[in-house]
N, CA and C atoms as a LAMMPS dump frame, in Angstrom:
ITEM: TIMESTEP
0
ITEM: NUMBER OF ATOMS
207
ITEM: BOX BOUNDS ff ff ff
-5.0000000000000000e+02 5.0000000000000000e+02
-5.0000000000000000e+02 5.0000000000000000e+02
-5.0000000000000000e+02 5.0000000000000000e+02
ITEM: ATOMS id mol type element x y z
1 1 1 N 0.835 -1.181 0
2 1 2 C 0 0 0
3 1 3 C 0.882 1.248 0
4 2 1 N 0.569 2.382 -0.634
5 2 2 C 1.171 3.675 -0.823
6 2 3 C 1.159 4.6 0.29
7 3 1 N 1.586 5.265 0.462
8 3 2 C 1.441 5.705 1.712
9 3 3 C 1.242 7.308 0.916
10 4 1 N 0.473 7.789 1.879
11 4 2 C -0.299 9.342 0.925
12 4 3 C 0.692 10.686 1.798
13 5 1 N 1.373 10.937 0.986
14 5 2 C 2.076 11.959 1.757
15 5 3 C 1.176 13.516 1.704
16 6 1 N 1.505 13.825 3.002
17 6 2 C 0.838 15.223 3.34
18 6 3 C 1.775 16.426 3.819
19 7 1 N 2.477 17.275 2.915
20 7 2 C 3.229 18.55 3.733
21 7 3 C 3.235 19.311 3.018
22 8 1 N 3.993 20.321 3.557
23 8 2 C 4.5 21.899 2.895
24 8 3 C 5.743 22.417 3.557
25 9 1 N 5.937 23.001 2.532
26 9 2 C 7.626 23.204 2.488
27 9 3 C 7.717 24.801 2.112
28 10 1 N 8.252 25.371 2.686
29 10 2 C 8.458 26.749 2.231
30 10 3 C 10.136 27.244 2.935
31 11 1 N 10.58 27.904 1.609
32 11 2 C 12.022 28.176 1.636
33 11 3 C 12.832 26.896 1.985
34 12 1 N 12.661 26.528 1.105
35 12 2 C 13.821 25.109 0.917
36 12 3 C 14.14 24.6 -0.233
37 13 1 N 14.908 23.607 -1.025
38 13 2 C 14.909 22.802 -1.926
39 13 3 C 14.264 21.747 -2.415
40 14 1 N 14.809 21.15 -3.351
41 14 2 C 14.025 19.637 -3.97
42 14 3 C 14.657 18.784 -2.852
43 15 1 N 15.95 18.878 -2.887
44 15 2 C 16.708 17.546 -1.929
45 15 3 C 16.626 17.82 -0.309
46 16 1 N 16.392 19.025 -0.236
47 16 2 C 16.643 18.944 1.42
48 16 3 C 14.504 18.146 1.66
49 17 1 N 13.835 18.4 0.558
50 17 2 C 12.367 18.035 0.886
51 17 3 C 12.486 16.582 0.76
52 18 1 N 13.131 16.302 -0.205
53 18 2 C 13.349 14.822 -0.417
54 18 3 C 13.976 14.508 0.715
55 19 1 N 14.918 14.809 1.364
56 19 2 C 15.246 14.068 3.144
57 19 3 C 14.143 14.138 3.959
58 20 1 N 13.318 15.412 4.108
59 20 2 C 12.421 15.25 5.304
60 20 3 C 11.643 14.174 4.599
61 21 1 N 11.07 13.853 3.323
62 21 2 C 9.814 13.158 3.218
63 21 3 C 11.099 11.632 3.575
64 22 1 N 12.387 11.268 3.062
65 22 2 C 12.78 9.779 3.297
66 22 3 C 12.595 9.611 4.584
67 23 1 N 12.738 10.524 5.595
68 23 2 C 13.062 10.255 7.001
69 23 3 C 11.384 9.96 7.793
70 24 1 N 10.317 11.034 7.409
71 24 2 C 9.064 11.082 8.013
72 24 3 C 8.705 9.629 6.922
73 25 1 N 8.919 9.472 5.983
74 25 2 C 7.895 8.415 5.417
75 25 3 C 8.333 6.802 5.42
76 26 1 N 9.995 7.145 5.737
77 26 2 C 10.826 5.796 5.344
78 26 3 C 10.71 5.106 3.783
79 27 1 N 10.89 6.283 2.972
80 27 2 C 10.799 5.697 1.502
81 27 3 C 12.52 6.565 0.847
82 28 1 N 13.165 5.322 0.635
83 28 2 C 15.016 6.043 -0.566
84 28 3 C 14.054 6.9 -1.354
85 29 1 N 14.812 7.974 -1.236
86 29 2 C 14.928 9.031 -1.934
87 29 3 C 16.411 9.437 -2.611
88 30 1 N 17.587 8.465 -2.27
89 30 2 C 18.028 8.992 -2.876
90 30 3 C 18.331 9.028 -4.509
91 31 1 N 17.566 8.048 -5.182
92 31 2 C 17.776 8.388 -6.27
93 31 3 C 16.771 9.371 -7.141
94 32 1 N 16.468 10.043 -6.87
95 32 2 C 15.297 10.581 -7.299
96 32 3 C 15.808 12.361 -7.095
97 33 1 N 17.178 12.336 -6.016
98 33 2 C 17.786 13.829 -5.878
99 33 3 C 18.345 14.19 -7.095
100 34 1 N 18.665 15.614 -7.024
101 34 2 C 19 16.259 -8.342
102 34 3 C 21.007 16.677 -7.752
103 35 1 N 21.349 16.095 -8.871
104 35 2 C 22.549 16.456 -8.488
105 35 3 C 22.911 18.069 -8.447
106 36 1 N 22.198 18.801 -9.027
107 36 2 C 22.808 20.09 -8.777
108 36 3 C 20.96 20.591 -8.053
109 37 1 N 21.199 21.355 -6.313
110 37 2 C 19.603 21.459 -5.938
111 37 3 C 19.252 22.613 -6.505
112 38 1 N 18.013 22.752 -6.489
113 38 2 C 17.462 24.091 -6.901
114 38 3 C 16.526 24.095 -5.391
115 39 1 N 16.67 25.721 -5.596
116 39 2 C 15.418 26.129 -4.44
117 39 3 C 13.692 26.261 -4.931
118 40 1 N 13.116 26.164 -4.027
119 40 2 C 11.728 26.118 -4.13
120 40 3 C 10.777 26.743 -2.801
121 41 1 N 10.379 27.721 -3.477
122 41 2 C 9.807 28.813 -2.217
123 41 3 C 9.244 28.644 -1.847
124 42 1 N 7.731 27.736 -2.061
125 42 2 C 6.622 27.076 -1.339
126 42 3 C 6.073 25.906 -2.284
127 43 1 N 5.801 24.521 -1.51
128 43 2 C 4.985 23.77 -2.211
129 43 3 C 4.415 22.878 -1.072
130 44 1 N 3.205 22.68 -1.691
131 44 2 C 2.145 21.632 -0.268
132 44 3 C 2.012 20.049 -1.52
133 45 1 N 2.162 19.097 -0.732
134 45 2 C 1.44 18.189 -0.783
135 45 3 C 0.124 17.597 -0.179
136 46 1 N -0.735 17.605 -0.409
137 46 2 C -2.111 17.102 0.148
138 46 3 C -2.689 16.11 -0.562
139 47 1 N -2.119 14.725 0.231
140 47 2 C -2.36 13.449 0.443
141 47 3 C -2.213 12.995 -1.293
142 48 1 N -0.836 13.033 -1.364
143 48 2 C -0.109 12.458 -2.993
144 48 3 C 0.671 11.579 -2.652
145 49 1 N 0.909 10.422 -3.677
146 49 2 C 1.192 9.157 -3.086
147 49 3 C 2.97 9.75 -3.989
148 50 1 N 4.44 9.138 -3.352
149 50 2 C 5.676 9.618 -3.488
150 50 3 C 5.479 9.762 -4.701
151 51 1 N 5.425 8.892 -5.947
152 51 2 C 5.627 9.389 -7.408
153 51 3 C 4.981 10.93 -7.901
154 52 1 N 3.976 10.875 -7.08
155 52 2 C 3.301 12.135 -7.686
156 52 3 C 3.723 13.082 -7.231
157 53 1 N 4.205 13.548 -5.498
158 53 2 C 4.948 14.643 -5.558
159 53 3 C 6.361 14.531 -5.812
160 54 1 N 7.742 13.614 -6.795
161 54 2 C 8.605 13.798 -7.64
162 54 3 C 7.98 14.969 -8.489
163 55 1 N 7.248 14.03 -9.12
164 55 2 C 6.567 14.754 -10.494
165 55 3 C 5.822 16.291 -10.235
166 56 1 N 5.09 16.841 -9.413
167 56 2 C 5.515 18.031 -8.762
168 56 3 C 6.452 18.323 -8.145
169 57 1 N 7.532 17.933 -7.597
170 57 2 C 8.459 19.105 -7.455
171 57 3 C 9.263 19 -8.999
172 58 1 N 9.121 18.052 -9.669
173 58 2 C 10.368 18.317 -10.88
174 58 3 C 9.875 19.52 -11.798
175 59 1 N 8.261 19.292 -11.867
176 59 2 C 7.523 19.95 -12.61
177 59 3 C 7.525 21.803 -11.724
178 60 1 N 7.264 21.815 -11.263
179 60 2 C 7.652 23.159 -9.859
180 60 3 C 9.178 24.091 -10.388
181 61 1 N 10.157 22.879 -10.757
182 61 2 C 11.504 23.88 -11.376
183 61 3 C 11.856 23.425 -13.068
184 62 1 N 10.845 22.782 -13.323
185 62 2 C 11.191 22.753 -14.614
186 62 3 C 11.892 21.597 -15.16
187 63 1 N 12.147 20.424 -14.473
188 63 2 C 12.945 19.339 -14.412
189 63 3 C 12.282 18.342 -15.067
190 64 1 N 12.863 17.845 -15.927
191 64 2 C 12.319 16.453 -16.423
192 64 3 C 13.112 15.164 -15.143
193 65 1 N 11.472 14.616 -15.133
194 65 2 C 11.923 13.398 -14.335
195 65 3 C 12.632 12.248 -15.325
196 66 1 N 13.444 10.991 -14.597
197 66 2 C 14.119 10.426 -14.933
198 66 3 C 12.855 9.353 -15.324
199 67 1 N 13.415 8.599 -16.337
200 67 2 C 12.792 7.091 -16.872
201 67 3 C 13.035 6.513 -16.235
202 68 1 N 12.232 5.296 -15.436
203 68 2 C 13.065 4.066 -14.662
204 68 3 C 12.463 3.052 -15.381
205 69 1 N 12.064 2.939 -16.784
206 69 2 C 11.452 1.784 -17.532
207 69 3 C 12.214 1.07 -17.945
């Protein structure tokens, strides 16, 4: 089962959000960090299962997400 993540983030990055959600949710994140971070001034999740907020925050700075097919 997915687990529905719920937060908001204001004045922070993609990767430092990606640690709080690995640590509060217990899901690797690390491949999914951006090697170079970008900042991101506010974003909420309300109850999105992990793939979907990648895909908003990549979408948030403009980032194409990676293929894992």
């Amino acid at each position: 089962m997915n687990r529905l993540i719920v937060e908001s983030y204001r004045n922070s990055s993609i990767n430092k959000i990606l640690d709080d959600i690995s640590k509060k949710y217990t899901i690797d994140t690390s491949k999914d960090k951006l090697s170079k971070d970008i900042d991101i001034e506010e974003i909420k999740f309300k109850y999105r299962t992990y793939s979907e907020c990648i895909k908003i925050l990549y979408k948030s700075v403009g980032a194409l997400p990676i293929d894992r097919t």
